[in-house]
C-alpha positions in Angstrom: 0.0 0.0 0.0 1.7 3.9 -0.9 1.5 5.7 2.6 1.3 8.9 0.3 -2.5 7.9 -1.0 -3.6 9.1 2.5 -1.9 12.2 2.9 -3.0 15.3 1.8 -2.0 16.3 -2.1 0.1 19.5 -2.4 1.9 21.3 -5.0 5.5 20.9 -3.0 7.3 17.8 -2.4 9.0 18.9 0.8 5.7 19.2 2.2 4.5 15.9 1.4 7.5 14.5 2.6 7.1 16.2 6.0 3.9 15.0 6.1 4.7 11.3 5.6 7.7 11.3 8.6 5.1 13.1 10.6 2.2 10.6 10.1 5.1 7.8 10.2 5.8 9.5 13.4 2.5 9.1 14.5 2.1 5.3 13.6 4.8 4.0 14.6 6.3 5.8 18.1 5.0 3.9 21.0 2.3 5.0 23.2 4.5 6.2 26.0 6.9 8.4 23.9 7.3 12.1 24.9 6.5 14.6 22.2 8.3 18.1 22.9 6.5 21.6 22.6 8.1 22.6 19.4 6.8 19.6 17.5 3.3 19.5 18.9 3.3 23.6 17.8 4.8 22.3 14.4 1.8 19.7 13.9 -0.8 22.0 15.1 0.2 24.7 12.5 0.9 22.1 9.9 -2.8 20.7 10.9 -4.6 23.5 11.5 -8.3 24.3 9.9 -7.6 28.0 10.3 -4.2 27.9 8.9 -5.7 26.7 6.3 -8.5 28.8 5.8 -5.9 31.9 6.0 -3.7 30.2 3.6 -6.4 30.2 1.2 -7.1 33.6 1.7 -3.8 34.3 0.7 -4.2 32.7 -2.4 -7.4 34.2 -3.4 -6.4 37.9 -2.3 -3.3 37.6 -4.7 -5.4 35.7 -7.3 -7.8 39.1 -6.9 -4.4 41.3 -7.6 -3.6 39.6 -10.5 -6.9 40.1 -11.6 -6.9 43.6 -11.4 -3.6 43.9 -12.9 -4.7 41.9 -15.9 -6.7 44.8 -17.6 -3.6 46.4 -17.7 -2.3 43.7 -20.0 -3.2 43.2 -23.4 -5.7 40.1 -23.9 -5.7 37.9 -26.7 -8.9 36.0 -28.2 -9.4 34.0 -30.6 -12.3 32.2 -32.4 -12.5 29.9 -35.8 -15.9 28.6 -37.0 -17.5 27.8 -40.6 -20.9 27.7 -42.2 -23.5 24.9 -41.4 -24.9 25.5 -44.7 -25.1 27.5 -47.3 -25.5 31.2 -46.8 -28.8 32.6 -48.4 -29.6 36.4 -49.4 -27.5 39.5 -47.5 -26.9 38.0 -43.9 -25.6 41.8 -43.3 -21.6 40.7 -42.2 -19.0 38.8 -44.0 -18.2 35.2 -42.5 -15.0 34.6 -41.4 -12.7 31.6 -41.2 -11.4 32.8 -37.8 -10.8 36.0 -36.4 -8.6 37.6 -33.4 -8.7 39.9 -30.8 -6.4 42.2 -28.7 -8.4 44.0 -25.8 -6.2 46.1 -22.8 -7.0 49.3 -20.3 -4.9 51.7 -21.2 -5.9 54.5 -18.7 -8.1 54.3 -15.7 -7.6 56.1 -12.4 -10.1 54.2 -10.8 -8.4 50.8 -11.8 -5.0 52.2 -9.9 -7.2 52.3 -6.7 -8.3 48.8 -7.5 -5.0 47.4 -8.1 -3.8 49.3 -4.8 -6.3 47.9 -2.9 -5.7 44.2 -4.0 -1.7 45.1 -3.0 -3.2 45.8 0.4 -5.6 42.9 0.4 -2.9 40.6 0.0 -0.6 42.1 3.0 -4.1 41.6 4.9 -4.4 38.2 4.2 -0.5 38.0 4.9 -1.1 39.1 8.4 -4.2 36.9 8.7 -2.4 34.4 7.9 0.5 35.1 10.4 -2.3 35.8 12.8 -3.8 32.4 12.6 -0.4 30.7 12.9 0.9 32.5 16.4 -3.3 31.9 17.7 -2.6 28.3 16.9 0.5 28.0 18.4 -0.7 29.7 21.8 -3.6 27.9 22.2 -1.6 24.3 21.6 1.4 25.7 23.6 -1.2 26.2 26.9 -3.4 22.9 26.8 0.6 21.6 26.6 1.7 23.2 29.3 -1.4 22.8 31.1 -1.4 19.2 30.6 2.0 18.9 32.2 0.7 20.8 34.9 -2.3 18.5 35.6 0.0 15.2 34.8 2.6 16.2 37.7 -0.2 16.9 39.9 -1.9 13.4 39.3 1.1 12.0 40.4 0.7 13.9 43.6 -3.2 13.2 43.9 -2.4 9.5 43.7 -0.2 9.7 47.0 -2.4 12.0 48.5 -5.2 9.4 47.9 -3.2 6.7 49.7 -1.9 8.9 52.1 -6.3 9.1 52.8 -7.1 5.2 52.6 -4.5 5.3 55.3 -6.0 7.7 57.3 -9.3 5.8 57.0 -8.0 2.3 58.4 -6.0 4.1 61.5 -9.0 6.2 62.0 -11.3 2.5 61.8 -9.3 0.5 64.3 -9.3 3.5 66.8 -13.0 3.6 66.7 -12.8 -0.3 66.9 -10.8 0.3 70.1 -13.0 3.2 71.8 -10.4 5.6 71.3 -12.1 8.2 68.4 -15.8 8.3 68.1 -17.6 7.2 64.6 -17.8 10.9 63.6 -14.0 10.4 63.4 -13.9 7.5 60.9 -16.3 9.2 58.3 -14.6 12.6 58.3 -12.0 10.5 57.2 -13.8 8.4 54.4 -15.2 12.2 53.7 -11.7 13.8 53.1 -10.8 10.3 51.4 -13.7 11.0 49.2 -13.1 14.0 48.4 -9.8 13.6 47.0 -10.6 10.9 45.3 -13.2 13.3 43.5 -10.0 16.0 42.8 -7.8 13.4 41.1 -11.0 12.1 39.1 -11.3 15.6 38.1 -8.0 15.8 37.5 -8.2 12.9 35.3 -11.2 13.9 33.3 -9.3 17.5 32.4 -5.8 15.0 31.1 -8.1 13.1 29.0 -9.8 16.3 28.0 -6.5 18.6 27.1 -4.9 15.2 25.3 -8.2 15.4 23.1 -7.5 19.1 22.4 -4.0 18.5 21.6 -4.6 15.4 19.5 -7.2 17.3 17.7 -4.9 20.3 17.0 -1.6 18.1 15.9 -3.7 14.9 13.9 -1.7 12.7 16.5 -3.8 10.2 18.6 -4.1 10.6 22.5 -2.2 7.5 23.5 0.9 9.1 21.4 0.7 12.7 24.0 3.1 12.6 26.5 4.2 15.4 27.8 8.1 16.6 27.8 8.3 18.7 30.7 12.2 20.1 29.7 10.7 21.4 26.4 9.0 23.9 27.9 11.2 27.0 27.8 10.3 29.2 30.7 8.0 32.3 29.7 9.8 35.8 30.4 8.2 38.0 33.1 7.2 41.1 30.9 5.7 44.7 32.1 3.7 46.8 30.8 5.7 49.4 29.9 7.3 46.7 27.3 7.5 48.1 24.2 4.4 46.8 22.5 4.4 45.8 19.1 1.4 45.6 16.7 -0.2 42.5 16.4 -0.8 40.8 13.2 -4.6 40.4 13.4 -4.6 44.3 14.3 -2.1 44.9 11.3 -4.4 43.0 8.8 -7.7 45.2 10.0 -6.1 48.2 9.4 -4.6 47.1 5.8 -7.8 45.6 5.0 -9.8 49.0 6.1 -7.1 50.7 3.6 -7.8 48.2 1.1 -11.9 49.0 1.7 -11.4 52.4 1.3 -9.2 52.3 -1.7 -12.3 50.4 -3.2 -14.5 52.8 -2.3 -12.8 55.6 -4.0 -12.3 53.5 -7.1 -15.6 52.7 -6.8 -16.8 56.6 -6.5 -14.5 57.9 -9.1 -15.9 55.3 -11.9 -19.1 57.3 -11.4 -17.1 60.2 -12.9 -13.8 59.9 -14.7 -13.3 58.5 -17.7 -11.5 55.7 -19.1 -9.1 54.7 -22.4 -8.9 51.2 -24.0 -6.9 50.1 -26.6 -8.2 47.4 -29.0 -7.3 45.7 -32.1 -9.3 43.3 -34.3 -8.6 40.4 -37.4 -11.0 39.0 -39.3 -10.2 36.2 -42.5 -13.0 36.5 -44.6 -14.2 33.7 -46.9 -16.7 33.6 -49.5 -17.1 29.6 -49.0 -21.0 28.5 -48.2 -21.7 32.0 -49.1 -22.3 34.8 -51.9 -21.4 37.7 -49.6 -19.5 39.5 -52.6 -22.6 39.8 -55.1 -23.6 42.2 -52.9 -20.8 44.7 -53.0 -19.1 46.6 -55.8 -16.1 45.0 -54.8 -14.4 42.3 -53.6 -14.6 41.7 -50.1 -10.4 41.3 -48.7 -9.9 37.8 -47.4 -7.4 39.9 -44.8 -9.1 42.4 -42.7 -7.3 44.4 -39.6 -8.5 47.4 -37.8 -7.4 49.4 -34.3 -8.1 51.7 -31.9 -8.4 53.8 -28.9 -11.9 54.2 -27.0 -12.8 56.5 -24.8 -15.5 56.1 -22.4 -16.9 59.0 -20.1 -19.4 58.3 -18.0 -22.6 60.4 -17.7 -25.0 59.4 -15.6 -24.8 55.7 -14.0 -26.9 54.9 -11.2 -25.5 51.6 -10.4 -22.1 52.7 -10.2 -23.2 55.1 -8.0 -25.2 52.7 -5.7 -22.3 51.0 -5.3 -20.0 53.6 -4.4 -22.1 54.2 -1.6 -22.3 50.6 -0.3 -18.2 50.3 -1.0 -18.2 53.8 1.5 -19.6 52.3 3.9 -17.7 48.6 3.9 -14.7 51.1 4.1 -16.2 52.7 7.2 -17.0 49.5 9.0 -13.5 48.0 8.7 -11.7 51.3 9.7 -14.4 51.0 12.9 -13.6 47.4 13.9 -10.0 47.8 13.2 -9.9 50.9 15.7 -12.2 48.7 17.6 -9.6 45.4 18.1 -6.9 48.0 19.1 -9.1 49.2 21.7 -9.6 45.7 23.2 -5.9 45.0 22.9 -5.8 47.8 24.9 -7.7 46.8 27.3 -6.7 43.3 27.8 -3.3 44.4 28.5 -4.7 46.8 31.6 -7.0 43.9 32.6 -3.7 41.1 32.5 -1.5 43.5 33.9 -3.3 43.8 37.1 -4.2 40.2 36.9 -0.3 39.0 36.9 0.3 41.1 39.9 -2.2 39.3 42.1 -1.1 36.2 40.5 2.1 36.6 41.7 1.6 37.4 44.7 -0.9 34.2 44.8 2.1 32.1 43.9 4.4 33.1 46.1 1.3 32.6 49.2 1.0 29.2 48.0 5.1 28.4 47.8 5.4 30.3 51.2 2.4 27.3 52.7 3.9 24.5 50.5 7.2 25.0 52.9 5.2 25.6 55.9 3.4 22.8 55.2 6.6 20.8 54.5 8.3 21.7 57.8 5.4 20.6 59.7 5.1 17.3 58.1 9.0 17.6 59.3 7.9 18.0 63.2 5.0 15.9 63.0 7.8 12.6 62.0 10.2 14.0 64.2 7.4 13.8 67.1 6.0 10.5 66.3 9.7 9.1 66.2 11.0 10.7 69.2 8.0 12.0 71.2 8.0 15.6 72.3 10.4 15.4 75.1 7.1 15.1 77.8 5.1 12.0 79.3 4.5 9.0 76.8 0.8 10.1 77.0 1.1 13.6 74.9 2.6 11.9 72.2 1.3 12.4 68.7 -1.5 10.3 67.2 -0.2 8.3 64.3 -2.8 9.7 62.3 -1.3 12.9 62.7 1.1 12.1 60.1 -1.5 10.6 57.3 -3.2 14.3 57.9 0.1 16.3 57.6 1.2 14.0 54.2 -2.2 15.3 52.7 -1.9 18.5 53.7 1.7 18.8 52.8 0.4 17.2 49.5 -2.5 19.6 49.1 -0.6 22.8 49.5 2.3 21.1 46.8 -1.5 20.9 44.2 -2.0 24.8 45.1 1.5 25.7 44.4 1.5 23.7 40.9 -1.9 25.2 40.2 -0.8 29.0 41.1 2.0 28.7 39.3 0.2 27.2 36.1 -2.2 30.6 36.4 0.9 32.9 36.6 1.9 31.3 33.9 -1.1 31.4 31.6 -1.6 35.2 32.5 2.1 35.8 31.0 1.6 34.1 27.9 -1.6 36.2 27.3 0.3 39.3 27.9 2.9 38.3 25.7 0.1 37.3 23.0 -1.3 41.0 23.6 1.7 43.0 23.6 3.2 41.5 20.4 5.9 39.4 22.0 4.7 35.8 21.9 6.6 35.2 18.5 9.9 35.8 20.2 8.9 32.7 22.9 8.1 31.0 20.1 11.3 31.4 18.3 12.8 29.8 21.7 10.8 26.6 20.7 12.2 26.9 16.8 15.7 27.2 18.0 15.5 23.7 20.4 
């Protein structure tokens, strides 16, 4: 069986061979094998919908400029045919054997704002297309990092969950011996429960984000292990960062330019006038026909004629209804071009403020993760040793199943503050312009 029936068809072979060690890749690495950051961005821009969809855009925006240039250039036609049957009486134009055509715009100020708005259209779509690529690459670099996050605090959870069935049998054979009432045992089985619930949680979001990732790179589930050493560490960033434009904001505003240039295209066909250039050959025949009975002379066989029209317009109500809907496409993009830089704006503010608390959320939860740590320190310490008083005031030993958890609980809060901090960072890195530069990190692994 050719591997290369099942992949997609494209114009260049370097892509198609890509494609084949990718799905290769995919196929054949074992379930267990760690896939790195960079290559799960790769895929998910190799695979994306959007990409595509932008990529297209791309296409069709220069296919448009093209277009518009093409009046420019001289056209050629041409067109052959000969009589069913014989020609009867004066028919009132020669037939001819085949003719040819040369057609071209010679001057047309509205056609210059045409062509300059297709040049803009297609640095739009460029953009777009850039856009769709960084988006891409965000949204698959955070269910990544995410996903690390939840799988190294699964591995916590399941101690934590032990450390609780624990709990639950010491708590059990002291009610069995009259030493803790029943309220005891089922506080346990309730704390036991409830972490149980976390890590099923826990669970259920893995499953979920390897979904979203496999979705985004085409590889299966079972083939998503996280790399946790791929992940370059994202920069800490202020505010008064120099911010650059993003792409998506760069192609609203070069497709509002392109709008308007269409608009006044648009408004000056209503008025100016145009030149064209044409040229035409006809070879005449007589065959089927008696064209020249008619006519004092002798029809040529060769027949060429040129020249240059002018057309000024007058009055032309549809051109001028469509000035006025072009006009106001124009106005709508410039509006929801301002409109996006506005939100930018305003998502920086709103991430800025965010990142503080974060941190300061982060380093609260480190700060209890070593409390927590040193107490679970003193709580062994106690139970080995006692407390340096009477036998009696020694420590439970269910003292120490409760300080694991909690020790293990504050370790979940410090993973999950940190995994916030995070996320906040790469979104004000998306909005200030700078997420290409961490991505750039991943290219150069």
């Amino acid at each position: 069986m050719n591997l290369t029936e099942h992949l997609p068809l494209t114009h260049n072979p370097y892509i198609r061979c890509a494609l084949l060690l990718a799905a290769l890749a995919g196929t054949l690495l074992p379930a267990s094998a760690q896939v790195s950051l960079s290559s799960v961005v790769l895929l998910a821009q190799r695979n994306s919908a959007a990409v595509h969809v932008a990529q297209a855009d791309v296409d069709k925006a220069s296919a448009t400029l093209a277009e518009t240039r093409g009046t420019m250039i001289p056209s050629l036609q041409f067109a052959s045919g000969l009589p069913t049957f014989p020609s009867v009486g004066f028919t009132g134009s020669p037939a001819s054997i085949y003719s040819a055509t040369v057609q071209s715009l010679i001057f047309g100020i509205p056609q210059k704002h045409y062509i300059d708005s297709a040049h803009y259209g297609v640095k739009a779509a460029s953009f777009s297309l850039k856009e769709a690529r960084e988006q891409v690459a965000f949204d698959v670099s955070l269910a990544y990092i995410e996903l690390d996050t939840v799988q190294a605090e699964l591995a916590t959870a399941h101690q934590q969950e032990e450390y609780a069935q624990r709990l639950v049998a010491i708590e059990q054979q002291r009610a069995e011996a009259g030493v803790d009432p029943l309220s005891a045992v089922l506080d346990a089985k309730l704390t036991a429960a409830e972490i149980r619930l976390k890590r099923i949680q826990m669970e259920s979001r893995a499953e979920t984000l390897a979904a979203q990732i496999a979705a985004l790179t085409g590889l299966s589930k079972e083939a998503i292990q996280t790399d946790h050493k791929s992940i370059p560490e994202v920069p800490t960033i202020r505010v008064e960062a120099t911010a650059k434009t993003l792409p998506g904001i760069q192609a609203s505003q070069l497709q509002a330019q392109a709008k308007l240039l269409q608009a006044r295209g648009d408004r000056e066909t209503h008025y100016m006038p145009q030149l064209t250039f044409g040229a035409q050959y006809n070879r005449n025949t007589t065959l089927l026909n008696s064209v020249n009975y008619y006519y004092a002379h002798a029809l040529p066989a060769n027949n060429f004629s040129s020249g240059i029209n002018v057309q000024v317009p007058l009055f032309d109500m549809a051109h001028l209804g469509k000035s006025h809907g072009s006009a106001a496409d124009a106005l709508r993009a410039r509006a929801e071009a301002e409109q996006a830089e506005r939100q930018n704006d305003l998502q920086i503010a709103t991430l800025s403020g965010t990142i503080r608390q974060l941190d300061a959320y982060a380093e609260v939860a480190n700060l209890k993760q070593q409390v927590s740590a040193e107490q679970l320190k003193t709580v062994l310490s106690q139970l080995e040793f006692g407390n340096g008083a009477s036998s009696t005031s020694q420590m439970a030993p269910k003292s120490e199943q409760l300080a694991r958890i909690d020790e293990n609980q504050k370790a979940l809060d410090a993973l999950d503050a940190s995994f916030n901090l995070t996320k906040a960072r790469m979104g004000l890195l998306r909005a200030l312009g700078h997420i290409s530069d961490w991505l750039d990190e991943l290219k150069a692994e």
